[in-house]
N, CA, C, O and CB atoms as a CASP TS submission, in Angstrom:
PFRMAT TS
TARGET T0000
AUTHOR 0000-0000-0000
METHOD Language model
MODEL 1
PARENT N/A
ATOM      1  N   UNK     1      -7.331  42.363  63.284  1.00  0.00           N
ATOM      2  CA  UNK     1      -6.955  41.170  62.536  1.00  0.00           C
ATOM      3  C   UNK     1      -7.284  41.340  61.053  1.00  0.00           C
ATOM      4  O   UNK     1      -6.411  40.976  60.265  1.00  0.00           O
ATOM      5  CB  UNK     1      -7.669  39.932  63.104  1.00  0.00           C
ATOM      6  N   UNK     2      -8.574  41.910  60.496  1.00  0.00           N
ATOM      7  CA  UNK     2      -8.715  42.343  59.454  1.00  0.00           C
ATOM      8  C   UNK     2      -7.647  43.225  58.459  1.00  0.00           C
ATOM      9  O   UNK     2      -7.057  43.241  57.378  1.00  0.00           O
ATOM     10  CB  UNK     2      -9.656  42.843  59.742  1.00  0.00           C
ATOM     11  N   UNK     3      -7.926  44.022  59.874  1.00  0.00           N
ATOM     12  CA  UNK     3      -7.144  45.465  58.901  1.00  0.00           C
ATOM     13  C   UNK     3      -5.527  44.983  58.312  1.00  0.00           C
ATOM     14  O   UNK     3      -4.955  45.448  57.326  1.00  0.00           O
ATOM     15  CB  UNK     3      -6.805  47.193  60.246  1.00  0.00           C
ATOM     16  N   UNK     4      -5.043  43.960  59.212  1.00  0.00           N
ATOM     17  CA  UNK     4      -3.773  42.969  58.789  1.00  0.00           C
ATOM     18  C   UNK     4      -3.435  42.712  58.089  1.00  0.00           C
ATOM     19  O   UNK     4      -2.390  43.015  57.513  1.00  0.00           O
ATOM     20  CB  UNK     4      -3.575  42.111  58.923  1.00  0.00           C
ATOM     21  N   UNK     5      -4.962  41.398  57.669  1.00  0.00           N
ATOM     22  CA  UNK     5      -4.759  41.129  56.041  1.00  0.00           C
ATOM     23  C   UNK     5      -5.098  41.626  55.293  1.00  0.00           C
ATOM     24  O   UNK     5      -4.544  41.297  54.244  1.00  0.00           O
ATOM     25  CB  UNK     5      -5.049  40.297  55.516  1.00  0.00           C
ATOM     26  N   UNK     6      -6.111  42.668  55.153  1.00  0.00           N
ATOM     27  CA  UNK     6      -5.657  43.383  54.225  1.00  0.00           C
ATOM     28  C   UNK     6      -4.561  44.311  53.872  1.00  0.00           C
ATOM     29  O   UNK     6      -4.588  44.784  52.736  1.00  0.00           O
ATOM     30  CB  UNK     6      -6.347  43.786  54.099  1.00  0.00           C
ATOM     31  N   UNK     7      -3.540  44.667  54.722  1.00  0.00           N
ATOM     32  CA  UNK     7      -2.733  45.333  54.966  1.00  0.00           C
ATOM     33  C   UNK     7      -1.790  44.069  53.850  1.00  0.00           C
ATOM     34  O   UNK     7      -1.099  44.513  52.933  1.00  0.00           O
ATOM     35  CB  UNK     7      -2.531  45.735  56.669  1.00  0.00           C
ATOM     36  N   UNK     8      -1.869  42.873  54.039  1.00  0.00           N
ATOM     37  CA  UNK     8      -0.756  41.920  53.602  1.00  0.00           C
ATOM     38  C   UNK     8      -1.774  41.549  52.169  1.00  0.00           C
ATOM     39  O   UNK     8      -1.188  41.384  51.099  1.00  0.00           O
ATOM     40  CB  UNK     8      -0.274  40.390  54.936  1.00  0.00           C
ATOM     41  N   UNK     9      -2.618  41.484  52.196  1.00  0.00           N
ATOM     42  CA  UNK     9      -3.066  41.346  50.794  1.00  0.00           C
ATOM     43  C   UNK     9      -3.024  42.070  49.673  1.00  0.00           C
ATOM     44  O   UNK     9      -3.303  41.759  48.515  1.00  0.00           O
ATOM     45  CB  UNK     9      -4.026  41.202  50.790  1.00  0.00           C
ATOM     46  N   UNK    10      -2.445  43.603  50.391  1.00  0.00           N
ATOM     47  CA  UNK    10      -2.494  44.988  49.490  1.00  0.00           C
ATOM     48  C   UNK    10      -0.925  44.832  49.137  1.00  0.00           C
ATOM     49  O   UNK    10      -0.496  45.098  48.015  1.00  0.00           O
ATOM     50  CB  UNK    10      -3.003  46.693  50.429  1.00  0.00           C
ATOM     51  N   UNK    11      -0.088  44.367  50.222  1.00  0.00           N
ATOM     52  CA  UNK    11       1.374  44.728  49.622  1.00  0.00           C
ATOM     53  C   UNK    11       1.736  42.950  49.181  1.00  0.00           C
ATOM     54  O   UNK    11       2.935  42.709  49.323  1.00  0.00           O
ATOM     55  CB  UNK    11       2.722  45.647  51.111  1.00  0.00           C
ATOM     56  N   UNK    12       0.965  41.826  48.727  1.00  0.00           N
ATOM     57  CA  UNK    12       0.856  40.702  47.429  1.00  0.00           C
ATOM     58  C   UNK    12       0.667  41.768  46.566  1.00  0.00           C
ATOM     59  O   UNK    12       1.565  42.222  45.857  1.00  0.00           O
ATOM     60  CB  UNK    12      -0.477  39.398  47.351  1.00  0.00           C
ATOM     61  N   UNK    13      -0.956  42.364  46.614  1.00  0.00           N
ATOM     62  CA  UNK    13      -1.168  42.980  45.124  1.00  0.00           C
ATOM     63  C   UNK    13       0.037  43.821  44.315  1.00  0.00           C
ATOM     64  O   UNK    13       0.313  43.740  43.119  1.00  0.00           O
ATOM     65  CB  UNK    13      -2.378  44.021  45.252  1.00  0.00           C
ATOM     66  N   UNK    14       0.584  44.544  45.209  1.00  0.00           N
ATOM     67  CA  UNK    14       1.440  45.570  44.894  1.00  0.00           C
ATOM     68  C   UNK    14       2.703  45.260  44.138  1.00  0.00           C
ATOM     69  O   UNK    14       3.162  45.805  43.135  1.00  0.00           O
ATOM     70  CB  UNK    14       1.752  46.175  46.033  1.00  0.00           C
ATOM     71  N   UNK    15       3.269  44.002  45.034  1.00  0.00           N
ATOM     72  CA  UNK    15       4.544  43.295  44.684  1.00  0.00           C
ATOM     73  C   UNK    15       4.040  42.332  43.134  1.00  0.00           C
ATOM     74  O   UNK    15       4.879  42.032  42.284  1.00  0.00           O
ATOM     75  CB  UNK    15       5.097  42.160  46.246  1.00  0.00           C
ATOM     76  N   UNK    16       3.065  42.088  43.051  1.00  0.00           N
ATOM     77  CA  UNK    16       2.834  41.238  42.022  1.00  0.00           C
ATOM     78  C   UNK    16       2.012  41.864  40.269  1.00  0.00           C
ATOM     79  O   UNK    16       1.711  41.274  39.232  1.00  0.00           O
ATOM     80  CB  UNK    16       1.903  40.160  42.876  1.00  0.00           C
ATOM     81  N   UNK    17       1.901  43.576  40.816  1.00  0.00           N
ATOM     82  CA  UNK    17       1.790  44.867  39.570  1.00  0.00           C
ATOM     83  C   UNK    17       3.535  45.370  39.093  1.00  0.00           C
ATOM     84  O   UNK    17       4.091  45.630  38.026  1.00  0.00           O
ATOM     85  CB  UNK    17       0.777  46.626  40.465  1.00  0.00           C
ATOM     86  N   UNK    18       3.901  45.328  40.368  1.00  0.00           N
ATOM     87  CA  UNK    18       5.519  45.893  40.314  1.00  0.00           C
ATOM     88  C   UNK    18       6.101  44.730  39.646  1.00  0.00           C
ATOM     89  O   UNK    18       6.734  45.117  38.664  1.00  0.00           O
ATOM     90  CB  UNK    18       6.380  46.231  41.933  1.00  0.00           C
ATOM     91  N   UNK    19       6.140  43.473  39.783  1.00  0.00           N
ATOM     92  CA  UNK    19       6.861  42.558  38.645  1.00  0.00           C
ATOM     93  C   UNK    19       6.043  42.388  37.570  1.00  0.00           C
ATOM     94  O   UNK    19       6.517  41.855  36.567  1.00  0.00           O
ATOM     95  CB  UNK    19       7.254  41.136  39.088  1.00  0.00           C
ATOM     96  N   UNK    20       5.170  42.657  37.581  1.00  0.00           N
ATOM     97  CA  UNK    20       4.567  42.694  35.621  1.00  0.00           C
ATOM     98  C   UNK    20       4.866  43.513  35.307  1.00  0.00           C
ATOM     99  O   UNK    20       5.387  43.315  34.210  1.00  0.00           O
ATOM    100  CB  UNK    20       3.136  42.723  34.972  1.00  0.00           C
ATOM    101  N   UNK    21       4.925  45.068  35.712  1.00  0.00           N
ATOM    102  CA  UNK    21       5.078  46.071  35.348  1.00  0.00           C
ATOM    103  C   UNK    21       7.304  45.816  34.771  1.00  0.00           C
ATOM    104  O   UNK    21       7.831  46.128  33.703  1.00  0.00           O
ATOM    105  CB  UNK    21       4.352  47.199  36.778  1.00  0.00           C
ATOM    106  N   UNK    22       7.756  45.369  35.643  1.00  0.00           N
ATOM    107  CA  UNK    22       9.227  44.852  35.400  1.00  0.00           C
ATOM    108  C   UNK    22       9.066  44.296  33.879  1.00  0.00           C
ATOM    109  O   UNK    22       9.373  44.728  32.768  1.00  0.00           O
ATOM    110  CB  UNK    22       9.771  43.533  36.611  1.00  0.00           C
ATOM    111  N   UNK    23       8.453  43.160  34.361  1.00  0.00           N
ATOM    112  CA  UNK    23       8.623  42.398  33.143  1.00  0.00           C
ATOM    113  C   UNK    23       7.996  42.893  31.580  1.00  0.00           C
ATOM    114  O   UNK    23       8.277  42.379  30.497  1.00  0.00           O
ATOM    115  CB  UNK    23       8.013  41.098  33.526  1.00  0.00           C
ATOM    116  N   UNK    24       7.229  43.846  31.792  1.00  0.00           N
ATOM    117  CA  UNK    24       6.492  44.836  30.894  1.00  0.00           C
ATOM    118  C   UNK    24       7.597  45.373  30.571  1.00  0.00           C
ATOM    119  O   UNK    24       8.180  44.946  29.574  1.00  0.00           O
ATOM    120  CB  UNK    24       5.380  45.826  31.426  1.00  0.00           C
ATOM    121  N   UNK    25       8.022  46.186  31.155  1.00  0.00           N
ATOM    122  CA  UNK    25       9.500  47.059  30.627  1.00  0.00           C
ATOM    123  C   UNK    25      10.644  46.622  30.046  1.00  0.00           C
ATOM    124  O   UNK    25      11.489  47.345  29.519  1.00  0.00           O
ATOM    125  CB  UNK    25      10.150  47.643  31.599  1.00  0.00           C
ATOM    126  N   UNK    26      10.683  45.192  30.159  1.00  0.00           N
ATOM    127  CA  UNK    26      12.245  44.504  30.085  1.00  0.00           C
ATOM    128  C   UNK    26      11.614  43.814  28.640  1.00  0.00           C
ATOM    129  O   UNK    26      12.409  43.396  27.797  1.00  0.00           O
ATOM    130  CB  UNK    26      12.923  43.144  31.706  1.00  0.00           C
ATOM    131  N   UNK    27      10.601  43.751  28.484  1.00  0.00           N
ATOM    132  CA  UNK    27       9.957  43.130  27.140  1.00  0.00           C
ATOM    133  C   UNK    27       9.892  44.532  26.128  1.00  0.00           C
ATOM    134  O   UNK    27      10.533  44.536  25.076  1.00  0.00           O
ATOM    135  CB  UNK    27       8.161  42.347  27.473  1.00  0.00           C
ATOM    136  N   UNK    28       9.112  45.646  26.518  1.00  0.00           N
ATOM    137  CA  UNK    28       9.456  46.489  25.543  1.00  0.00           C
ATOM    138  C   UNK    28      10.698  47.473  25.141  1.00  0.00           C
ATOM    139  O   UNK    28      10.870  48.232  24.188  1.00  0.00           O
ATOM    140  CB  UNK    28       8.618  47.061  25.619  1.00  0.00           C
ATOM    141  N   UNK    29      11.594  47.085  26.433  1.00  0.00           N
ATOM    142  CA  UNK    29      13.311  47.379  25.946  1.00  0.00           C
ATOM    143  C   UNK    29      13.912  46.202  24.684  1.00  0.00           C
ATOM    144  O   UNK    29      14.668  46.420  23.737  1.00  0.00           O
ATOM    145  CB  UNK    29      14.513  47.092  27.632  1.00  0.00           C
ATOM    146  N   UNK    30      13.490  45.395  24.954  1.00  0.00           N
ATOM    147  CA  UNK    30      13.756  44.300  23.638  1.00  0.00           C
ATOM    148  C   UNK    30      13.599  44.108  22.461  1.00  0.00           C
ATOM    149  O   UNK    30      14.243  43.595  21.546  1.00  0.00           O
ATOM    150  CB  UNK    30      13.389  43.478  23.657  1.00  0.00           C
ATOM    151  N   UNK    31      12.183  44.824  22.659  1.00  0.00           N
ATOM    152  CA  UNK    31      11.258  45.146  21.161  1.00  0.00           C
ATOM    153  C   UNK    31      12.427  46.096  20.643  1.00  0.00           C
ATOM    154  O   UNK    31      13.056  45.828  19.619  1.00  0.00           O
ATOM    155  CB  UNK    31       9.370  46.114  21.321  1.00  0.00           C
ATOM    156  N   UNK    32      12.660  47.161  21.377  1.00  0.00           N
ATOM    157  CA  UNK    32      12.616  48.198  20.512  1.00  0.00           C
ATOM    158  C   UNK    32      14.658  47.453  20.341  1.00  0.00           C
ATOM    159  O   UNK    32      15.026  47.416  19.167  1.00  0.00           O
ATOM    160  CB  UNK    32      11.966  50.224  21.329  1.00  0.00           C
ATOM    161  N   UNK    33      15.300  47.161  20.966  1.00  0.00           N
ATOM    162  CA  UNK    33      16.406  46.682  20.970  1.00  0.00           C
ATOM    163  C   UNK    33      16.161  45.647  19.128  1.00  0.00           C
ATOM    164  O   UNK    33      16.868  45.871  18.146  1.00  0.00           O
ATOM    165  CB  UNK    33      16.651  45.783  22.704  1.00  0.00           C
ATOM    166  N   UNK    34      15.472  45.019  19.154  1.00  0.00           N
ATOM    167  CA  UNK    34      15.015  44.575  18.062  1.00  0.00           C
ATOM    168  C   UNK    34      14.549  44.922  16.948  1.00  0.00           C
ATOM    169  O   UNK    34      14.250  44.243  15.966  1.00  0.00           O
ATOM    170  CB  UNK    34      14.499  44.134  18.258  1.00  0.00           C
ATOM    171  N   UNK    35      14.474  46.463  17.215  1.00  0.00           N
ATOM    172  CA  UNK    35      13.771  47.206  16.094  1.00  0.00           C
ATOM    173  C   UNK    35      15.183  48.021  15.725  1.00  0.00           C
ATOM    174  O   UNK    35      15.668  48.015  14.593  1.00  0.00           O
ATOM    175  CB  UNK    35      12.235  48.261  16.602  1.00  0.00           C
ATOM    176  N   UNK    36      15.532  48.443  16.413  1.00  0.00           N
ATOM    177  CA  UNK    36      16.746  49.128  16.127  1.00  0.00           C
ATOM    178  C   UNK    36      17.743  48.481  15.132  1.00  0.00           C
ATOM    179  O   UNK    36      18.333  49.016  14.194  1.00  0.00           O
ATOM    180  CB  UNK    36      17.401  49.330  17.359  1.00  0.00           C
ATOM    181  N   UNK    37      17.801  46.830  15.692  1.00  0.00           N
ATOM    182  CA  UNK    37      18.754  45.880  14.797  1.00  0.00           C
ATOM    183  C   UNK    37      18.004  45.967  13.822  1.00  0.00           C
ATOM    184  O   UNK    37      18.278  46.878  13.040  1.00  0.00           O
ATOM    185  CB  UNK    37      19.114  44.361  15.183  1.00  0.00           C
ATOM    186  N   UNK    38      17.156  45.344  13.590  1.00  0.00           N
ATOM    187  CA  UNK    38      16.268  45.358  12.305  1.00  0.00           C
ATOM    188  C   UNK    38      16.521  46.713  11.317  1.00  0.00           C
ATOM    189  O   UNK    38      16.624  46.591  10.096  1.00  0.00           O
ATOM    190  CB  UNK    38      14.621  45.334  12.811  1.00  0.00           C
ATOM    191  N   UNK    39      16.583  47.673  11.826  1.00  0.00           N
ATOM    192  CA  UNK    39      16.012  49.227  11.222  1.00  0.00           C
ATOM    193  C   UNK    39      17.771  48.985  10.837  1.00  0.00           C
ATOM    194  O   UNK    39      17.932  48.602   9.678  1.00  0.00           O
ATOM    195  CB  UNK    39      15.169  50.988  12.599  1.00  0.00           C
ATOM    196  N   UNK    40      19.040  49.154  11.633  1.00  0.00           N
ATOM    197  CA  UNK    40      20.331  49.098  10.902  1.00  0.00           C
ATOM    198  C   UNK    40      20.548  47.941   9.704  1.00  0.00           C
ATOM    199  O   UNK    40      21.335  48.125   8.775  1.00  0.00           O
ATOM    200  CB  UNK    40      21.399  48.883  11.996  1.00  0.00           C
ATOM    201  N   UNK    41      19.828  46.856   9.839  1.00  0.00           N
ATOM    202  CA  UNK    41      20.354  46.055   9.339  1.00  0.00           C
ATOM    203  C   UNK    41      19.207  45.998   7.487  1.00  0.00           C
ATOM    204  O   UNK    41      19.204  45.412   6.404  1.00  0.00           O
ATOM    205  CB  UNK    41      20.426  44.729  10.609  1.00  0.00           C
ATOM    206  N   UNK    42      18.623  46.797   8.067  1.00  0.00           N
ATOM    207  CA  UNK    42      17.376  47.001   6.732  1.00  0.00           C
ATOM    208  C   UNK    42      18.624  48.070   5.989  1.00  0.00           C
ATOM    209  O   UNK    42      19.090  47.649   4.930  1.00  0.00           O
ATOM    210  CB  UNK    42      15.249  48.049   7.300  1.00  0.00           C
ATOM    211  N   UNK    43      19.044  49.128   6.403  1.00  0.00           N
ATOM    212  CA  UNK    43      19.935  50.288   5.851  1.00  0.00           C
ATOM    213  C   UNK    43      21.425  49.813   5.783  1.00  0.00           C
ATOM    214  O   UNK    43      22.089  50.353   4.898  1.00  0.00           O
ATOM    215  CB  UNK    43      19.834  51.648   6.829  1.00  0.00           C
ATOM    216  N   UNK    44      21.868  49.169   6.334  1.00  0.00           N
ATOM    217  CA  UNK    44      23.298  48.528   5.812  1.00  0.00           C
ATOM    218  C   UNK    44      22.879  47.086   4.621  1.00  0.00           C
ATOM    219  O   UNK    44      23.245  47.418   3.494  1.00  0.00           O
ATOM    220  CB  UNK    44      24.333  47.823   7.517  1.00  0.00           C
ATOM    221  N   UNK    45      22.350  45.910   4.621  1.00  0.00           N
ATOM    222  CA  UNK    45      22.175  45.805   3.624  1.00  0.00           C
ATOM    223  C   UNK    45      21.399  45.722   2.275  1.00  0.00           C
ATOM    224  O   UNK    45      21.654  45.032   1.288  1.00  0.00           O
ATOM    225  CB  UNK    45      22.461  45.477   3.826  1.00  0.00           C
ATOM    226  N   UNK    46      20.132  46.824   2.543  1.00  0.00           N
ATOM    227  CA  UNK    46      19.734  47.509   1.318  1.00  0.00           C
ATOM    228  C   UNK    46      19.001  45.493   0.482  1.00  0.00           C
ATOM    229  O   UNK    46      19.313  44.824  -0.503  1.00  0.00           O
ATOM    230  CB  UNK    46      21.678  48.659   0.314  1.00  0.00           C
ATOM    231  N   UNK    47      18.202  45.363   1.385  1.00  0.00           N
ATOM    232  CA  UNK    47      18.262  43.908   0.422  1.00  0.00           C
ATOM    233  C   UNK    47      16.772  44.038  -0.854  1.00  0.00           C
ATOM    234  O   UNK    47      16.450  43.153  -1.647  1.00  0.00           O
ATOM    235  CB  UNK    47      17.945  42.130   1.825  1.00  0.00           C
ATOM    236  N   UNK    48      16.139  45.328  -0.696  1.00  0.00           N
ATOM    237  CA  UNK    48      15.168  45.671  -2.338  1.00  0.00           C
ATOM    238  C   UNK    48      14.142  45.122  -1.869  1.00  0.00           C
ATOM    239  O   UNK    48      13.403  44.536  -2.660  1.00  0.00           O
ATOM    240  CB  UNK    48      15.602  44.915  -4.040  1.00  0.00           C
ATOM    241  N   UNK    49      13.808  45.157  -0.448  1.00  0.00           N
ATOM    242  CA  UNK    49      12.036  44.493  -0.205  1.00  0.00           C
ATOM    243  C   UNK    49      11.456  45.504  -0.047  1.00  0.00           C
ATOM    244  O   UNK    49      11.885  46.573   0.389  1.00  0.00           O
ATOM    245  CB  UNK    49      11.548  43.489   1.117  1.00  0.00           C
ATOM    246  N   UNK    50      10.233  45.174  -0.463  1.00  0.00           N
ATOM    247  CA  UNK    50       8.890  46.345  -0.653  1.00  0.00           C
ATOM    248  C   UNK    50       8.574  46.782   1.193  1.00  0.00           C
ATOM    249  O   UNK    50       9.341  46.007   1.764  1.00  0.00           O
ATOM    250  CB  UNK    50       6.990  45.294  -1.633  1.00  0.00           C
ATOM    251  N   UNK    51       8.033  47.399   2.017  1.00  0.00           N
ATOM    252  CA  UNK    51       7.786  47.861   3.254  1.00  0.00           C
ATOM    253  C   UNK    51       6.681  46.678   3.271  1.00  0.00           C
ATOM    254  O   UNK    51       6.703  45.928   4.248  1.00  0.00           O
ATOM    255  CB  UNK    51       7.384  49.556   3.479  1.00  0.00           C
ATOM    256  N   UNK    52       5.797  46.477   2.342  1.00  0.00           N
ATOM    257  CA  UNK    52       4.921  45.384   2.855  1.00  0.00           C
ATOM    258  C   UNK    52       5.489  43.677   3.362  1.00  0.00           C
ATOM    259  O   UNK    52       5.133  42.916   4.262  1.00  0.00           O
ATOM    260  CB  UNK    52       3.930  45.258   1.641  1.00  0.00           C
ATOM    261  N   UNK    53       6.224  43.621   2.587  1.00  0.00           N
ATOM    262  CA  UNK    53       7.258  42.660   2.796  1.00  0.00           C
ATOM    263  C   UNK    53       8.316  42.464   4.033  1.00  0.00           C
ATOM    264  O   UNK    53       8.636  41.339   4.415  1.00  0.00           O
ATOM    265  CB  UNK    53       7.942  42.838   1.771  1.00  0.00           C
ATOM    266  N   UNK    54       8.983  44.031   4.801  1.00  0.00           N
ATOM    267  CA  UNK    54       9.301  43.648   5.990  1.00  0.00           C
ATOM    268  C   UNK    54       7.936  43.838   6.856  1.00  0.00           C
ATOM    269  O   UNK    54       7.707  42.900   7.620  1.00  0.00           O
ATOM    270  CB  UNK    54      10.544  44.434   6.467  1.00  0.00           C
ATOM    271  N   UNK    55       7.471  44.363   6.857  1.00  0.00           N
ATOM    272  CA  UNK    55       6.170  44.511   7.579  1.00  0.00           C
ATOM    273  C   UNK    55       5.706  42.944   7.791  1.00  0.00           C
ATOM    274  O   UNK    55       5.021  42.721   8.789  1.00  0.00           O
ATOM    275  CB  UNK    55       5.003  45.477   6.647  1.00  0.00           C
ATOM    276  N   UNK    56       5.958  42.088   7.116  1.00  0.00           N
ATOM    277  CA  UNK    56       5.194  40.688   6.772  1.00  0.00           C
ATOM    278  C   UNK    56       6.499  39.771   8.018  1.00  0.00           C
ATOM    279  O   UNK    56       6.299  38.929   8.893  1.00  0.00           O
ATOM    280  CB  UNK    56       5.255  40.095   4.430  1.00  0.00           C
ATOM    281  N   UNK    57       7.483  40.290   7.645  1.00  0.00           N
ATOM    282  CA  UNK    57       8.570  39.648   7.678  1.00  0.00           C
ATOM    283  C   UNK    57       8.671  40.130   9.472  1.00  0.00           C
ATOM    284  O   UNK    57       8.937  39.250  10.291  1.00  0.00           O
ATOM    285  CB  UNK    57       9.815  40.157   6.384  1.00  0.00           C
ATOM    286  N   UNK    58       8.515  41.069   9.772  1.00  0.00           N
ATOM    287  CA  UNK    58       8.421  41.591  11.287  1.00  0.00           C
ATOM    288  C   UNK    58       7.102  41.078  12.447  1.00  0.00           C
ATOM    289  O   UNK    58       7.108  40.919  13.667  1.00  0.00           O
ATOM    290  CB  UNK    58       8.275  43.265  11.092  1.00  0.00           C
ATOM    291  N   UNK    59       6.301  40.964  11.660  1.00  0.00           N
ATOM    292  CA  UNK    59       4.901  40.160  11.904  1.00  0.00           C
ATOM    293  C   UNK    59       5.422  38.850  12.474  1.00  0.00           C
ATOM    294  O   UNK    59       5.518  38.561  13.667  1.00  0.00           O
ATOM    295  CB  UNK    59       3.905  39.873  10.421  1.00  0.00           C
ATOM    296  N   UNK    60       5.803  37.967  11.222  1.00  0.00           N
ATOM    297  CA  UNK    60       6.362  36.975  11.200  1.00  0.00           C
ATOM    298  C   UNK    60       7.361  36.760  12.739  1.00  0.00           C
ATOM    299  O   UNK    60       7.132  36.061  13.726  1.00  0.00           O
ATOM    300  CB  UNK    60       7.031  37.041   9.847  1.00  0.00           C
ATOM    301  N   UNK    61       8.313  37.518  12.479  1.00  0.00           N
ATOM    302  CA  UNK    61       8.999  37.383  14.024  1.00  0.00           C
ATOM    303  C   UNK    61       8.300  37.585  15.422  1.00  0.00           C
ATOM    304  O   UNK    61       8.490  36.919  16.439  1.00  0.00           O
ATOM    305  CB  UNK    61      10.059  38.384  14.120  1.00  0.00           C
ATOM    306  N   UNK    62       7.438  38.669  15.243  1.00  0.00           N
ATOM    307  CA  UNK    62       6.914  38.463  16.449  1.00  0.00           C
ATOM    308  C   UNK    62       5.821  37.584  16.727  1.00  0.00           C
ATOM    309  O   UNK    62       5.335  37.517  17.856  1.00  0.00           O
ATOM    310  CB  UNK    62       6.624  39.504  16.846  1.00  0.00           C
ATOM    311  N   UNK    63       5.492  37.045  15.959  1.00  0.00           N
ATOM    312  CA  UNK    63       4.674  36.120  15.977  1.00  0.00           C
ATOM    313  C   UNK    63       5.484  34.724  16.880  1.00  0.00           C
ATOM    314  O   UNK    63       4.959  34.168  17.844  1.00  0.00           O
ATOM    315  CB  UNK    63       4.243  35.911  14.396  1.00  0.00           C
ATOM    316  N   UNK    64       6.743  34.382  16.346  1.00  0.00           N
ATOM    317  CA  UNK    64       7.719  33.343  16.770  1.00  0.00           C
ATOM    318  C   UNK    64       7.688  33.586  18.041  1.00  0.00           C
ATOM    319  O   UNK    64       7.316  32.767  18.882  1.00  0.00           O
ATOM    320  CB  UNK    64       9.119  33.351  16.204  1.00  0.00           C
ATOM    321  N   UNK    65       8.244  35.223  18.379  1.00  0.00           N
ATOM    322  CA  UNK    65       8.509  35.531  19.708  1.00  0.00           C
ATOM    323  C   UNK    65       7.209  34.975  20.808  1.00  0.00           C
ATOM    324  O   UNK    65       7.226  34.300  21.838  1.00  0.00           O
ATOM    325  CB  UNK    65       8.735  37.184  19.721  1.00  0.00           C
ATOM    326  N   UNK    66       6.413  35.455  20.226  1.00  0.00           N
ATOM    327  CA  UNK    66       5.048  35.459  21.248  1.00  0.00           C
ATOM    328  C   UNK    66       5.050  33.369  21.750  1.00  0.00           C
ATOM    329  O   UNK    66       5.019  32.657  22.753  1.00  0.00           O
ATOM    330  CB  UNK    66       3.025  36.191  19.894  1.00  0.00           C
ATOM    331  N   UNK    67       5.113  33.241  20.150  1.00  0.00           N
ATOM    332  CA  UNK    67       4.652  31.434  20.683  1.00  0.00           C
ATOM    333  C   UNK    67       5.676  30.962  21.157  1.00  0.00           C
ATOM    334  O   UNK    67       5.507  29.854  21.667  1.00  0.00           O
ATOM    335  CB  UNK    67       4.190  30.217  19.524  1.00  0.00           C
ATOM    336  N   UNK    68       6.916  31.451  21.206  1.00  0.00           N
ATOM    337  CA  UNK    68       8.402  31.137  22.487  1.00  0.00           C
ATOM    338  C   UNK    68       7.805  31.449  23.483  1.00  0.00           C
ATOM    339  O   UNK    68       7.741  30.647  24.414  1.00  0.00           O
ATOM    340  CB  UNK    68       9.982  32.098  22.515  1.00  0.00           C
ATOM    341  N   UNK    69       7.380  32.334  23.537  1.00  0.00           N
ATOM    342  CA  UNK    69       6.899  32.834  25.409  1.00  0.00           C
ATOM    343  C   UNK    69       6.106  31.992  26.366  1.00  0.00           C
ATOM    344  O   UNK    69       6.200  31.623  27.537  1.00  0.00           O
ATOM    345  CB  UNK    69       5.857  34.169  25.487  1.00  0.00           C
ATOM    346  N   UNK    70       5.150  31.828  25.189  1.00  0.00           N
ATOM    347  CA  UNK    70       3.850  30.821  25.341  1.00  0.00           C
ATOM    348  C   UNK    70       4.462  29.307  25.980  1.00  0.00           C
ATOM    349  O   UNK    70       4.111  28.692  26.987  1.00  0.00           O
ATOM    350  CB  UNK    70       3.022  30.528  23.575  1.00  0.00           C
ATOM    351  N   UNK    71       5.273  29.067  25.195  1.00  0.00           N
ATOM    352  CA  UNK    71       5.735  27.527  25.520  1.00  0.00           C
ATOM    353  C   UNK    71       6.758  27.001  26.616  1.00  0.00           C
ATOM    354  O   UNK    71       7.119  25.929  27.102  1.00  0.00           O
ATOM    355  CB  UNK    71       6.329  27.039  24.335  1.00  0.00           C
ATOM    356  N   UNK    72       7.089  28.717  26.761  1.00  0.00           N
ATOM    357  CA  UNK    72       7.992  28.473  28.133  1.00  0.00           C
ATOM    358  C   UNK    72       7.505  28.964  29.559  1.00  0.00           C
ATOM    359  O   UNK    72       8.203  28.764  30.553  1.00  0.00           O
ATOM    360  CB  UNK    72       9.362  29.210  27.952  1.00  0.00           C
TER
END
């Protein structure tokens, strides 16, 4: 009867590393999906900001992102 639940408590744990681990991946496909736009859109239009400035400006977004997450 033991060996059972733990048998069923090991494959909760498992199923519930395997969807963070999902959702881990599907979050840093986004980032970088986001970085990519960012990185074309810094080189097509050339808009004269200093690196500290998108750096500020990228901060800034993920900052938004994070407190979207938070609230949903």
């Amino acid at each position: 009867m033991n060996l059972r639940l733990d048998i069923d408590v090991q494959k909760l744990e498992t199923e519930k590393l395997r969807k963070g681990k999902n959702k881990a991946e599907e979050e840093l496909d986004s980032l970088k999906m986001d970085y990519k736009k960012l990185s074309l859109s810094m080189r097509s239009v050339e808009l004269g900001k200093t690196s500290e400035q998108w750096r500020e400006e990228i901060r800034e977004e993920k900052n938004k992102k994070a407190k979207r997450k938070k609230a949903s």
